[in-house]
ROTORLO-916593 format. One record per residue (C-alpha): residue number from 1; residue in one letter; z, x, y. Coordinates in steps of 0.02 Angstrom, whole numbers, always signed. Layout:
// residues N
<i->NUM | aa->A | w->Z | u->X | v->Y>
...
***
This chain:
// residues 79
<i->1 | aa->X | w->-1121 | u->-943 | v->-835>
<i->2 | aa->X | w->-1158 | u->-798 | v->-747>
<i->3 | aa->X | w->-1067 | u->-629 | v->-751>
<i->4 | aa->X | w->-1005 | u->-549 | v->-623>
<i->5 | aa->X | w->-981 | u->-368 | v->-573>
<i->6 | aa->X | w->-825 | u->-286 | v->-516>
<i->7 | aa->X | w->-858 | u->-201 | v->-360>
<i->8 | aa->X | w->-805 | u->-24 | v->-412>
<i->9 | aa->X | w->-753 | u->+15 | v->-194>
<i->10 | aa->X | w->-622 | u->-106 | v->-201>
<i->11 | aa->X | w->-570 | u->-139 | v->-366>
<i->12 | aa->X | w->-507 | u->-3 | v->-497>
<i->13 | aa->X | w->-441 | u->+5 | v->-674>
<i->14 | aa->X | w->-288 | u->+92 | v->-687>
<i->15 | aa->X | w->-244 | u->+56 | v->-877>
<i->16 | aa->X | w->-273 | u->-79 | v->-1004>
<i->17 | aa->X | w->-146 | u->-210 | v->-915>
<i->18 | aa->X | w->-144 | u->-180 | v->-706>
<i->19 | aa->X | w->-283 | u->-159 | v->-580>
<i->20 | aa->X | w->-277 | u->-88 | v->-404>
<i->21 | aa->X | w->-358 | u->-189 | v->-287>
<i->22 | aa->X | w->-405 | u->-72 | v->-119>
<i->23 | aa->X | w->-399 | u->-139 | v->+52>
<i->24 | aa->X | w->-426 | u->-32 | v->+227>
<i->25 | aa->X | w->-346 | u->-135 | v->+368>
<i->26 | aa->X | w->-346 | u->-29 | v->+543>
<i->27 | aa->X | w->-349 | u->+139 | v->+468>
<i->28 | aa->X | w->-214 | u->+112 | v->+332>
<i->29 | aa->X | w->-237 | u->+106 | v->+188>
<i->30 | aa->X | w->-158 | u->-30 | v->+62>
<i->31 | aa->X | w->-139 | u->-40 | v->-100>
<i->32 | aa->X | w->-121 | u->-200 | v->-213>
<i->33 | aa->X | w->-83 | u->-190 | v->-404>
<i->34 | aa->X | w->-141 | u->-319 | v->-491>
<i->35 | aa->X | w->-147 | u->-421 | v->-671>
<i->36 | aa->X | w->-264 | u->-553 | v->-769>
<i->37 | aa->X | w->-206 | u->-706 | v->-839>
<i->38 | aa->X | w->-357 | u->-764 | v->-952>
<i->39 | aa->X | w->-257 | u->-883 | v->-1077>
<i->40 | aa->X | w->-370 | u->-1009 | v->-1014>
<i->41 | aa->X | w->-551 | u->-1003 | v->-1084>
<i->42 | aa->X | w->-626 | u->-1076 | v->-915>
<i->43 | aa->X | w->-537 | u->-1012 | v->-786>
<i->44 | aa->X | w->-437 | u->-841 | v->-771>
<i->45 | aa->X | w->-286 | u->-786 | v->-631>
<i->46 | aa->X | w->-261 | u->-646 | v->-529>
<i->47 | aa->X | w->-93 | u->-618 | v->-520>
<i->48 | aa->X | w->-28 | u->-490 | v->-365>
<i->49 | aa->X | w->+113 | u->-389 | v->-441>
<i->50 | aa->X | w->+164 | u->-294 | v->-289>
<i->51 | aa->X | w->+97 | u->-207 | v->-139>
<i->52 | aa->X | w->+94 | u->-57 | v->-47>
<i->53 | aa->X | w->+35 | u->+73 | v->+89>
<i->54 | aa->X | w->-38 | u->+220 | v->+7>
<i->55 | aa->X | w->+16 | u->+381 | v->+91>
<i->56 | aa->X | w->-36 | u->+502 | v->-49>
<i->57 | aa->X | w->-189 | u->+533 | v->-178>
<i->58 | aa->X | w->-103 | u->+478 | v->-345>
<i->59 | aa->X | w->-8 | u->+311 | v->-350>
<i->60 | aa->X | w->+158 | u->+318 | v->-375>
<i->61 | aa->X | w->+229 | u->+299 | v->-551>
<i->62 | aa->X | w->+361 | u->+180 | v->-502>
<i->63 | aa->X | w->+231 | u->+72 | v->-433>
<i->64 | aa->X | w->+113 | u->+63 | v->-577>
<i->65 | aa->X | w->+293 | u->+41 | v->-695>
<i->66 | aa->X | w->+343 | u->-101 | v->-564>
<i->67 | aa->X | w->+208 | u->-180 | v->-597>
<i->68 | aa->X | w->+179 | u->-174 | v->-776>
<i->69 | aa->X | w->+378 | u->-265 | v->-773>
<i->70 | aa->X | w->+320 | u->-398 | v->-669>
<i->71 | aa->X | w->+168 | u->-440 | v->-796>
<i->72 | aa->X | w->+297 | u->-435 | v->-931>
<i->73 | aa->X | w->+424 | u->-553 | v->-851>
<i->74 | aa->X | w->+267 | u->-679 | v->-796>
<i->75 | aa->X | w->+216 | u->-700 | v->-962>
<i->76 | aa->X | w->+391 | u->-693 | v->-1025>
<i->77 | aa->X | w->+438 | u->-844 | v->-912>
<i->78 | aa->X | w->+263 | u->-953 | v->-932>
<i->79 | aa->X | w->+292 | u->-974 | v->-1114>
***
């Protein structure tokens, strides 16, 4: 199986456990933070933790904390 490579415009690491996935829709620009569910050998999940329009450089905190709850309560609940 082939790798693939993350396409570094779209896609960014923001720490060990979330991504931010970027998207430009009519001038705006949204922001999607993101985990990996790779339990599975074969296959793994993206799962979208929350969503947002980013108005400022940095992304919010609260967002990046919001999101790192969600990934906890997932894989709290699929066990």
């Amino acid at each position: 199986m082939q790798k693939q490579e993350i396409d570094n415009s779209l896609f960014k690491k923001l720490d060990d456990k979330v991504w931010e996935f970027r998207i430009r829709y009519n001038r705006t620009q949204i922001r999607v933070l993101a985990f990996w569910d790779k339990r599975k050998t074969t296959e793994t999940l993206v799962v979208a933790a929350s969503g947002f329009v980013k108005k400022q450089s940095k992304i919010p905190k609260k967002e990046i904390q919001k999101a790192h709850s969600l990934r906890e309560l997932y894989f709290d609940n699929k066990q």
